[in-house]
C-alpha positions as CSV (number, residue, x, y, z in Angstrom):
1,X,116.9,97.0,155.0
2,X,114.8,96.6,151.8
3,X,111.1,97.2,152.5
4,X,109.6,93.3,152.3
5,X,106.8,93.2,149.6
6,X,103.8,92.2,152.3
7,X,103.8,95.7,153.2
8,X,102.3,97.0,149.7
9,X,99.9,93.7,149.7
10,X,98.5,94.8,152.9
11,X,98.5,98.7,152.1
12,X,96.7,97.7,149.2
13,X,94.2,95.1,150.6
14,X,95.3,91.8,149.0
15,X,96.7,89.9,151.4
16,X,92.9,90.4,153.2
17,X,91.3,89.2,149.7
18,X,93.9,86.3,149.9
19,X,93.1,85.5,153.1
20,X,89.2,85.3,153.4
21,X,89.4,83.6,150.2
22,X,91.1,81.0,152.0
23,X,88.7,81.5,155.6
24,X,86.0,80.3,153.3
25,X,87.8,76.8,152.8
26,X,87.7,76.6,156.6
27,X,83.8,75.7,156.1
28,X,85.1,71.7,154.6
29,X,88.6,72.5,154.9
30,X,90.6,71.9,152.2
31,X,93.7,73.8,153.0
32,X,96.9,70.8,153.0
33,X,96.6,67.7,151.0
34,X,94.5,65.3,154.0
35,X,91.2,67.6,152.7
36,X,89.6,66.4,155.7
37,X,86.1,68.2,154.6
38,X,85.7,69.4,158.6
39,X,84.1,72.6,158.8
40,X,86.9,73.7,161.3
41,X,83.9,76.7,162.8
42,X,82.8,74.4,164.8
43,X,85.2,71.4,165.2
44,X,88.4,70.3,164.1
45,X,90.5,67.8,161.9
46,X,93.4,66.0,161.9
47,X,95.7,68.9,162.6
48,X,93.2,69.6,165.6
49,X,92.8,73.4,165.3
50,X,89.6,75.0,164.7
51,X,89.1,78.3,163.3
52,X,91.3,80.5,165.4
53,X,94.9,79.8,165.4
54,X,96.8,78.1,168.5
55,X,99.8,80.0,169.9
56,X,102.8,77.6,171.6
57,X,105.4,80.5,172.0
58,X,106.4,83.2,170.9
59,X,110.4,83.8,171.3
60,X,113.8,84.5,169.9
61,X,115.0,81.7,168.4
62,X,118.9,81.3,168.0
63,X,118.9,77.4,167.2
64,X,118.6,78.0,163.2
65,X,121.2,78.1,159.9
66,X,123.7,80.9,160.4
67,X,122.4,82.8,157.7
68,X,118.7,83.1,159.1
69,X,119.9,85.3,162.3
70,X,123.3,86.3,163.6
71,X,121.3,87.5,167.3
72,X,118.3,86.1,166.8
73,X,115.2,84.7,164.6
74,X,111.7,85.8,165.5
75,X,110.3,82.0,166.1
76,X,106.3,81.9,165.9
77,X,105.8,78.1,166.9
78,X,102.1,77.4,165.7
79,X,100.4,74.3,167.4
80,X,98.9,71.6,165.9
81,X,100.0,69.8,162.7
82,X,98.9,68.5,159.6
83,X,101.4,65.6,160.0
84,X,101.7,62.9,162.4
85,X,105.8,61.9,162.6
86,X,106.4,59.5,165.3
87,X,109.7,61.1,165.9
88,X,108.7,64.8,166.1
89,X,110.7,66.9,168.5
90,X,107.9,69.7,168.8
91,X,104.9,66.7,169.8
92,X,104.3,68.4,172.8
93,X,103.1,71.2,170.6
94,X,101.9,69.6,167.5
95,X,100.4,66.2,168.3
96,X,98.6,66.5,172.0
97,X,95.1,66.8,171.9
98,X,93.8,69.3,172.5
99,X,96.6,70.9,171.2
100,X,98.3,73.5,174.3
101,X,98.6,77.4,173.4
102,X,96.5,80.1,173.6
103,X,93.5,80.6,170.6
104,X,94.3,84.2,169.4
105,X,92.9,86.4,167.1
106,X,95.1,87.7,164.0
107,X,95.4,91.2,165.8
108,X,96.4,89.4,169.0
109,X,99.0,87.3,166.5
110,X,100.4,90.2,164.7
111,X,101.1,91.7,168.5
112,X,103.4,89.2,169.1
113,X,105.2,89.9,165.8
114,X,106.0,93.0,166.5
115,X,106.8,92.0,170.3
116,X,109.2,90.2,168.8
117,X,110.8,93.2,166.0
118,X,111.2,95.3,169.2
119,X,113.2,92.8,170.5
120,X,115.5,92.7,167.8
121,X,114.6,89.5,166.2
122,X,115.8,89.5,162.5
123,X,113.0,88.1,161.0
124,X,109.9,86.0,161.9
125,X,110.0,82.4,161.7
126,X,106.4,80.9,161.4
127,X,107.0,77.3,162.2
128,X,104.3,74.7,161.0
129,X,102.2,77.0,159.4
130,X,100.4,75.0,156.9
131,X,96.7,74.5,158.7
132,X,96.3,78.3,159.6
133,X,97.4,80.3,156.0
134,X,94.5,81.9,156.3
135,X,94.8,83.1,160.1
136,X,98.7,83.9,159.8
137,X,97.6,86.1,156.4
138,X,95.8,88.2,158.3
139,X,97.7,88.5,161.4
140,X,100.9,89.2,159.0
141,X,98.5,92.2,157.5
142,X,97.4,93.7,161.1
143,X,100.8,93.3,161.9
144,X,102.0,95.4,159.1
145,X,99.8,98.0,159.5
146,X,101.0,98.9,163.0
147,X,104.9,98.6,161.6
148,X,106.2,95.1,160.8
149,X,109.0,95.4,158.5
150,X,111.3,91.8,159.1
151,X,111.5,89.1,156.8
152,X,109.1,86.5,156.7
153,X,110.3,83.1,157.2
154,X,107.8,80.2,156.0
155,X,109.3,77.5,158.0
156,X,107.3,74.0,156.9
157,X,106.7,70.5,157.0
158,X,106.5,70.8,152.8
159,X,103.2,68.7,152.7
160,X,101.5,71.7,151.1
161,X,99.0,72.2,148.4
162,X,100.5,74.0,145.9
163,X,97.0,76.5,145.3
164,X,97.5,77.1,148.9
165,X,101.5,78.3,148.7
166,X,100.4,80.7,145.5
167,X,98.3,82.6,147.7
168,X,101.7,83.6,150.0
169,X,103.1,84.9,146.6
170,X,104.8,88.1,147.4
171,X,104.5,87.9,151.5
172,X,106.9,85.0,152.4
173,X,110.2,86.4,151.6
174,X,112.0,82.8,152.6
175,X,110.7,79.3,152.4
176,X,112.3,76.7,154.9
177,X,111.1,73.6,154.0
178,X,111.7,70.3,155.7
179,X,112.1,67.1,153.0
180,X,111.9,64.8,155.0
181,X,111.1,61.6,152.4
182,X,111.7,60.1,149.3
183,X,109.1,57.1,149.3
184,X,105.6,57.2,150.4
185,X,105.8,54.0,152.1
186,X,108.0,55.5,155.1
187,X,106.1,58.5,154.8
188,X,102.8,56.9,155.5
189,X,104.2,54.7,158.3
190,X,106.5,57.6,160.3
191,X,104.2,60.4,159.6
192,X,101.1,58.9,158.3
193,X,101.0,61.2,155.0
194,X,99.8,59.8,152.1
195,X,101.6,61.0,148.8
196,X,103.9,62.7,150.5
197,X,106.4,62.4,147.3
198,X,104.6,64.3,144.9
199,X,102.9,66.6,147.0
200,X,106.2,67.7,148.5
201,X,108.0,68.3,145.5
202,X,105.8,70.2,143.8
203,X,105.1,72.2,146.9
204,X,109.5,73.2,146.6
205,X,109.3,73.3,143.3
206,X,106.5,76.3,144.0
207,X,108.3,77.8,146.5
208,X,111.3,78.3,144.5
209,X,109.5,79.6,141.6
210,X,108.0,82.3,144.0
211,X,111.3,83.6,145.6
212,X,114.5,81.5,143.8
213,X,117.5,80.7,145.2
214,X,119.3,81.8,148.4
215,X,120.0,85.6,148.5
216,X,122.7,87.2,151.2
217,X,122.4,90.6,152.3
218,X,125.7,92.6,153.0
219,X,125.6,91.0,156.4
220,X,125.7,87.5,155.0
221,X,122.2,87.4,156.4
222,X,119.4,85.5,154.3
223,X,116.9,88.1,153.1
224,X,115.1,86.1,150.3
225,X,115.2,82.4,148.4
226,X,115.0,78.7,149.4
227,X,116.6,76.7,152.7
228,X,115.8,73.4,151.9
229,X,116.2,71.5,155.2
230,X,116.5,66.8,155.2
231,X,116.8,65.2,158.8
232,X,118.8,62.3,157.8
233,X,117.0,59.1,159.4
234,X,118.6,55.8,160.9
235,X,118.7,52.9,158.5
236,X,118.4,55.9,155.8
237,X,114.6,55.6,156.3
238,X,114.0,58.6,154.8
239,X,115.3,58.0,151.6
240,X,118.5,60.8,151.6
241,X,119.7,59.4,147.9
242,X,116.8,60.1,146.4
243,X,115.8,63.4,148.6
244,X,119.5,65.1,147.6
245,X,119.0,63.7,143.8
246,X,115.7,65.4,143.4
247,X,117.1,68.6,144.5
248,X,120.1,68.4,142.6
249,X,118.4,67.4,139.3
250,X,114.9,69.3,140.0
251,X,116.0,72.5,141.9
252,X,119.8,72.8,140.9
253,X,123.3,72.2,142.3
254,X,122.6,75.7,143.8
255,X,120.2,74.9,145.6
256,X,120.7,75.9,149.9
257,X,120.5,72.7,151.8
258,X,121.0,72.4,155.3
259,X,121.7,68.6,156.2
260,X,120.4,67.5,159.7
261,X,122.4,65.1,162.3
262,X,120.5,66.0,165.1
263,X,118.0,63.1,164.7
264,X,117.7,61.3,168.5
265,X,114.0,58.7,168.9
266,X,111.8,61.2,171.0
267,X,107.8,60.7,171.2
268,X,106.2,57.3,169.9
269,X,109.5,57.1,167.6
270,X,111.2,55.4,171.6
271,X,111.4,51.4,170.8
272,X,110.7,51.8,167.1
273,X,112.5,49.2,164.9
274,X,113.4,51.6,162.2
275,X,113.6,55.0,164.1
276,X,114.0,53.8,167.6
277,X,118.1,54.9,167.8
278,X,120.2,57.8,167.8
279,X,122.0,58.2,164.1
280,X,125.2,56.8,163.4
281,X,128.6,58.6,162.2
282,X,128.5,56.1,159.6
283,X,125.0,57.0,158.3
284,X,125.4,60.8,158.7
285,X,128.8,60.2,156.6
286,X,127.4,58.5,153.8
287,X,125.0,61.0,153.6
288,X,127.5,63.6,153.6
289,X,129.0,61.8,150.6
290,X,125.5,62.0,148.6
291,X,125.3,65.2,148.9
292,X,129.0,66.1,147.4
293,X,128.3,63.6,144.8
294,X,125.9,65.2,143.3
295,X,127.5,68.7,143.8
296,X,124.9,70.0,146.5
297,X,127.5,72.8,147.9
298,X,125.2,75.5,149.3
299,X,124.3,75.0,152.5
300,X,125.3,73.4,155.6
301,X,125.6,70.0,157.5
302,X,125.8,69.2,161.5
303,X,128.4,67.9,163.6
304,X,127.5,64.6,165.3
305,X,129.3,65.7,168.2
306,X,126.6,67.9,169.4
307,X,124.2,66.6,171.4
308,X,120.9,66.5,169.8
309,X,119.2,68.1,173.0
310,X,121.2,71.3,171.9
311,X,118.7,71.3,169.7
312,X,115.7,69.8,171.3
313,X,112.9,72.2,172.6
314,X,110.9,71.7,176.0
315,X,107.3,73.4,175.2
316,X,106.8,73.1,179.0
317,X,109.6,75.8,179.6
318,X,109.2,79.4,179.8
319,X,111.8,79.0,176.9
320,X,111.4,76.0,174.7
321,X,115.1,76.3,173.5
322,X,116.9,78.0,176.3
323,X,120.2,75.8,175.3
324,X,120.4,76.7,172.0
């Protein structure tokens, strides 16, 4: 297994420098696009975490694309969020307040990293990420001090300042972002992001600058490059035309996408108008159709026949995915 390039930035100091470059944002945090100005030492913004990071659970994960883990993918599920969608299946995690976990230090963090690589996880999966860069940086560099050698897997909500991502340059070796919209207007009423377009393109268009496209090891096992997930919404409220065109044209035909039927109303999404149903066979097949119009091959879609609670985690369990 090829030695991922976090270890020399930590041997060397510069995922530290990185990092408490970043820390000093945390004073009127500016770290995702809201810039709420709160000085998160003593209080918190919208994502609700001050300056330590939350911890949900840490656990093998084996609900992901098939090329992320054959046994198992290292999930670090971070609370608190710098979105707000109605129809999030992780609320319990991201959206309470105060958000539930345990407030760790970045030693305490990396511990559970490496918990995780003696398991025999395949790589870890840092899931919503965005509002604690700095405290995952230097968890990630404790971490690989004491022998973390797995893949890191940057697994996002793509509203992301791209200043921010360059600063993960060299330690994420995979970016998973989520798409989720192609028009502000249901972005701002679902997930109540402003400019959630352009933000979220540029932030991909970063992230495949920084590692490229999808690279299989001999195992058919993802070691570097760009997943680029799309929950397809009922009533095609999240704009799947124009999400699949801008990869296509944007990021390439090449491009790994990994098109999601799983969507079910969960949360404040229950009784919606737009997003208050399950997705139909018809809507998922029209998407389908998009996305072999414009020659998106890479990647993978769902079968509607699955139920979505296969994929539906319960934060309240020992386990928040022991079905999948």
């Amino acid at each position: 297994m090829a030695i991922p390039g976090y270890v020399e930035l930590s041997r060397s100091g510069e995922i530290e420098r990185r990092a408490e470059s970043l820390m000093k944002r945390l004073v009127r945090c500016d770290l995702c696009p809201r810039g709420c100005g709160v000085d998160r030492r003593v209080g918190t913004g919208f994502c609700g975490i001050g300056i330590k990071a939350r911890l949900a659970a840490a656990v093998p994960h084996r609900g992901e694309e098939p090329v992320l883990a054959d046994r198992a993918s290292g999930g670090i599920f971070l609370s608190g969020c710098n979105l707000a969608c109605l129809f999030c299946q992780n609320y319990q995690i991201s959206q309470v307040r105060p958000p539930p976990g345990i407030e760790l230090e970045p030693d305490r963090l990396g511990d559970h990293m490496l918990r995780l690589q003696a398991m025999g996880c395949q790589n870890i999966n840092l899931v919503s990420p965005s509002h604690v860069v700095p405290q995952v940086l230097l968890a990630i560099a404790s971490a690989s001090r004491r022998g973390l050698r797995l893949p890191l897997v940057w697994n996002s909500n793509a509203y992301e300042k791209v200043e921010v991502l360059r600063l993960l340059e060299g330690v994420v070796d995979l970016y998973l972002p989520d798409l989720k919209y192609s028009g502000d207007g249901m972005a701002r009423l679902l997930s109540g992001a402003d400019r959630y377009t352009a933000v979220s393109r540029a932030a991909l268009l970063e992230m495949k600058r920084q590692v490229g496209p999808l690279e299989l090891d001999e195992r058919g096992l993802a070691r570097r490059g760009l997943i680029v997930r799309h929950l397809v919404l009922p009533h095609n409220a999240g704009g799947t035309p124009g999400v699949l065109r801008f990869l296509a044209e944007h990021l390439g035909p090449g491009v790994a996408v990994s098109l999601m039927a799983q969507y079910a109303p969960v949360h404040r999404a229950v009784g919606h108008p737009v997003v208050g149903r399950s997705l139909t066979r018809e809507e998922y097949g029209r998407a389908v159709e998009w996305l072999d119009r414009l020659g998106l091959e890479q990647g993978w879609v769902q079968s509607l026949e699955e139920s979505p609670d296969y994929y539906r985690p319960d934060f309240d369990a020992d386990h928040p995915f022991e079905g999948s």
